[in-house]
N, C-alpha and C positions, 0 to 999 in steps of 0.2 A: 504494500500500500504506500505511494507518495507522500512523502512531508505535504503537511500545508503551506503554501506561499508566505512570505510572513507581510504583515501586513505592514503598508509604508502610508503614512501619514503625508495629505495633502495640504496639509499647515504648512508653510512656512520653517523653515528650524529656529529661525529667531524671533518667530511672535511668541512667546511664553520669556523671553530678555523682555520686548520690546510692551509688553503688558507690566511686566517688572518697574521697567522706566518709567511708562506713564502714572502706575499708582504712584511712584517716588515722586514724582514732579506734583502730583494732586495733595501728597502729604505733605510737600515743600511749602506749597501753597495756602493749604490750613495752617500750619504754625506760623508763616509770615501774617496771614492774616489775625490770628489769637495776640500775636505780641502786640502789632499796628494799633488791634481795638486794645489792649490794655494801655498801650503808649496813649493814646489819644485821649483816652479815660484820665490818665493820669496829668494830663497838659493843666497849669495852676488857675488859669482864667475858666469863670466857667459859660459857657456856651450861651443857656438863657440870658446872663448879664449883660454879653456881649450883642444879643440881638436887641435888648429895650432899651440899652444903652445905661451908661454908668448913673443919670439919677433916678432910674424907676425905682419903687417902692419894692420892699422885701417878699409883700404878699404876691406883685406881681410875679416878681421874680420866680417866687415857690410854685405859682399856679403853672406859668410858663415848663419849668421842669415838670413838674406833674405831666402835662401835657405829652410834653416831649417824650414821658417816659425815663427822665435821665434818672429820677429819684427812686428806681429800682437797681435793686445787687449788678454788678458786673457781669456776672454768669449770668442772669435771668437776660440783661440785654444783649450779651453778642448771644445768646442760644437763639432770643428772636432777630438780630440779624443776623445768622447762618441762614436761619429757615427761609427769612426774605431771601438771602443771594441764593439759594437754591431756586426756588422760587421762579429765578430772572428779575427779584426786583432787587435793587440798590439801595432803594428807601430814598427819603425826598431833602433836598438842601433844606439848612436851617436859613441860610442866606437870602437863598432867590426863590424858597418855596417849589422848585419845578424838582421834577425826576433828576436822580442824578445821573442815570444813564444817560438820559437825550444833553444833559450838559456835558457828561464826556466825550461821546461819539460826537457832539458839533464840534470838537475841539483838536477830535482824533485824526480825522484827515492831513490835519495840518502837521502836526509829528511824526506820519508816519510819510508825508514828503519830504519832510527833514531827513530822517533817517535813509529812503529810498535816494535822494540824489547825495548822499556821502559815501553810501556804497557804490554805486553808479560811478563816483569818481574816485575811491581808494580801493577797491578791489583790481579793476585794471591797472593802477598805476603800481600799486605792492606788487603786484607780478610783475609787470616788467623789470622795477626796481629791483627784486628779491632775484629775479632769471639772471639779468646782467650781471651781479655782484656776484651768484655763484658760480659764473661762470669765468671769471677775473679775480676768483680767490684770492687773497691775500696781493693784490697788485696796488698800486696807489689809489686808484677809481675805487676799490674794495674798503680798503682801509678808510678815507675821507666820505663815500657815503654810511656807512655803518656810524664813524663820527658824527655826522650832521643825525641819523636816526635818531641815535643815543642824546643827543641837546633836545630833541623835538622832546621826546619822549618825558626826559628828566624839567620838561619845561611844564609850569601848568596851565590848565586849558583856560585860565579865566586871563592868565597873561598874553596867550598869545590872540585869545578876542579883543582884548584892548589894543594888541597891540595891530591889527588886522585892523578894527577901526582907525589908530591914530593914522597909520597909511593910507587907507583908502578913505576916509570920511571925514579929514581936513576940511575946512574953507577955501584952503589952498588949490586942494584936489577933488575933493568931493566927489569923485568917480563912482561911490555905492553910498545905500543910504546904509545909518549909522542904526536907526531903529528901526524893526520889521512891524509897523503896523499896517496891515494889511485893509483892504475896501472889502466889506461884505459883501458890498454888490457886484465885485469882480471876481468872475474864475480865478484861479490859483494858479492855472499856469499864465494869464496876463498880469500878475506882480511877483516873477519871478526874482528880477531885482533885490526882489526882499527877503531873498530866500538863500545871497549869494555870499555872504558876510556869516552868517551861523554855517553854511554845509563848509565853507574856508574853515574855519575857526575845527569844527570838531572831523574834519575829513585832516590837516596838518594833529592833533591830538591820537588817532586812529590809524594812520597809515606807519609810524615805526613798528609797532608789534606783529603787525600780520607782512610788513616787507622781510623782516625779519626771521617769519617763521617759514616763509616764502624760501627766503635764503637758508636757512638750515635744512627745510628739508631737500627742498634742492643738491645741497651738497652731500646729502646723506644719499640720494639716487643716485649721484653720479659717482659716488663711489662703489656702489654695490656689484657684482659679479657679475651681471648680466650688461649692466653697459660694459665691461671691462668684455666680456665674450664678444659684445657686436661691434667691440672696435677690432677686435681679433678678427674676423669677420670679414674687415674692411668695409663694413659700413657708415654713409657718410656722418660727419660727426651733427649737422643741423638734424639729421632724421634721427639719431639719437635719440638729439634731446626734447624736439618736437612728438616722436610717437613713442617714446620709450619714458623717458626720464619725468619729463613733466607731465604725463597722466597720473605717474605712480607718487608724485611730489605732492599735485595738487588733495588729494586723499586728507591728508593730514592738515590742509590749507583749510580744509572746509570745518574743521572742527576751530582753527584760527576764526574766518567769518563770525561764528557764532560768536565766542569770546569777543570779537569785537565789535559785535554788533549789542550783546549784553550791556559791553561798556560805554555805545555810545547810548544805549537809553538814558544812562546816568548823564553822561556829559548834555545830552538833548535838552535834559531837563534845568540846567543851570545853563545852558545859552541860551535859551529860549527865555530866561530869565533878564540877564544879561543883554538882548537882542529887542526883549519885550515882545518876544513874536509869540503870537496867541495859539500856544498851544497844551498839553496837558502838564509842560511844567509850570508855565504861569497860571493856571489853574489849580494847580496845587498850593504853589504857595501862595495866591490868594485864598485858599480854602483855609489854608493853615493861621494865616493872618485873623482872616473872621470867625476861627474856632469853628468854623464849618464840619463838624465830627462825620456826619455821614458821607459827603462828597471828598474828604480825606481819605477814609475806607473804601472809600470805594474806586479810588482812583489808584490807589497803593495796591488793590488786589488786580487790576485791570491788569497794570505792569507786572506783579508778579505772573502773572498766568498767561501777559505774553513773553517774560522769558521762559519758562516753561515750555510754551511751547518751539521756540526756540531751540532751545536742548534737544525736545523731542524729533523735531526735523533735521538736526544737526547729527545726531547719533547716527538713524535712522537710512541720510544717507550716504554714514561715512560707511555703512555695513550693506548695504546695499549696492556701492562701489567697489568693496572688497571682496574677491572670490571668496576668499579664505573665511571669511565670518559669515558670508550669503550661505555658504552649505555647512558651515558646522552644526553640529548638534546645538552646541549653548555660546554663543556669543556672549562672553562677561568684560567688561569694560574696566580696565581697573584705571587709575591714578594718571594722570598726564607725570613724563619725566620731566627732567628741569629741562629741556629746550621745547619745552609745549607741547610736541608734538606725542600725541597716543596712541600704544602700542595696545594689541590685546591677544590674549593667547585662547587656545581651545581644551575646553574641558571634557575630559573622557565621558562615552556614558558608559552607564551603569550596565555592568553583563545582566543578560537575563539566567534564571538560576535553571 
């Protein structure tokens, strides 16, 4: 009598990793949100004084919280806003009275152009930047750009926005405007202009890390066996490094991306500040300003859960990219080395008994 065939699973081998991730990034994003609501909770001004203003009456005051709900336990209020964000609801500004979702999302287009024309213009130039230098290793060109990286980098981003305006938004010069207040009644892409002083500002903050991881892994492919075999070969050295080298460079780039793109949320949010361009970091810290509690929370989860998902697309597909992790049994992801770039090994499975 025949064995039975053994049966081979139509799943994926790395959806039970890539299910793994997603609950990890949903857990990220509960405790980011438990600490935000207790931070928030804890800010010393309190929120009803700050809507009736410093001479209402005490009874006011008390009724207002009542209202609000503030004058229940901490646990009793984030459990009822968990329930709300599951929900889809945000819960409503103390400020402006409206939903705080339609306040974020009118706000969100505009940051996430910010973000889209930084990468637009530091992902192309990091590569070229990171190709060239690895390819001229250690030569003068190598050494003097790696120098100017390392200043950009070691420099800070609120310096070098000032210092982007002091050049370009003189009296003298006045070439770009200095603040990004934008016409409501104008598309976005006709006041570009104003959009061209914050992508400077956080595209010069953003482009030494990932030119650089550009160039390490670069130099890590072109040391590797196989281009050493296709120079043996006598194959030519540009189709090297065109079909060979920087396929397998880029891999480890794309988990770069994410990293920098994580960190221009941050920066986004303080030029925008800085720029006064209306987007959800001036929203924030007007929220924060007016002890706006719920539009704080709610704008602080928004961003956790987009870098989240961030991660989640970034892992997703650096494994998707790689033969070697696409057919393993378990794709485990461990630790980035100290030159950023991440490695990951394969874990046996289990004999059957």
């Amino acid at each position: 009598m025949p064995e039975p065939c053994a049966r081979t699973s139509r799943l994926p081998a790395w959806l039970p990793w890539f299910i793994g991730r997603l609950g990890y990034g949903l857990l990220t994003a509960w405790v980011i949100s438990l600490v935000v609501f207790i931070a928030t909770q804890a800010l010393p001004s309190d929120p009803a004084r700050v809507i009736l203003g410093p001479e209402a009456p005490l009874e006011s005051v008390l009724t207002l919280r009542e209202q609000l709900g503030l004058n229940r336990p901490i646990l009793v209020q984030y459990l009822s806003w968990l329930g709300q964000v599951l929900r889809g609801d945000l819960g409503i500004s103390l400020d402006s009275n409206q939903p705080v979702a339609s306040i974020i999302f009118s706000r969100f287009g505009n940051t996430l152009a910010l973000l889209a024309g930084v990468l637009v213009l530091v992902v192309p130039l990091a590569l070229s930047i990171g190709v060239s230098l690895a390819l001229r290793r250690d030569s003068r060109l190598d050494r003097f750009g790696l120098s100017a990286l390392i200043f950009l980098k070691a420099t800070p981003g609120f310096l070098l926005a000032i210092g982007l305006v002091l050049l370009f938004s003189m009296p003298q010069v006045n070439l770009l405007p200095a603040v990004s207040i934008l016409d409501p009644d104008k598309a976005l892409w006709q006041q570009l202009e104003y959009l061209l002083l914050p992508i400077f500002a956080l595209s010069l903050s953003s482009l030494p890390y990932l030119a650089r991881m550009v160039r390490a892994s670069m130099i890590e492919a072109l040391d590797s066996d196989y281009v050493s075999a296709a120079r043996l070969r006598g194959i030519a050295e540009w189709r090297i490094v065109w079909r060979h080298t920087l396929p397998n460079a880029l891999v480890p780039a794309i988990q770069g991306v994410a990293l920098t793109l994580r960190t221009l949320i941050g920066g986004a949010l303080l030029a925008e500040v800085i720029f006064s361009y209306p987007g959800i970091g001036t929203q924030l810290n007007s929220a924060i300003q007016m002890r706006d509690l719920p539009l704080v929370q709610g704008v602080v989860l928004v961003i956790t859960l987009g870098v989240v998902l961030i991660n989640l697309i970034a892992d997703l597909l650096t494994v998707l990219l790689t033969p070697k992790l696409r057919t393993a049994r378990r794709a485990t992801l461990i630790q980035r080395n100290r030159r950023g770039i991440q490695s990951w090994w394969r874990r046996p499975a289990a004999k059957a008994p």
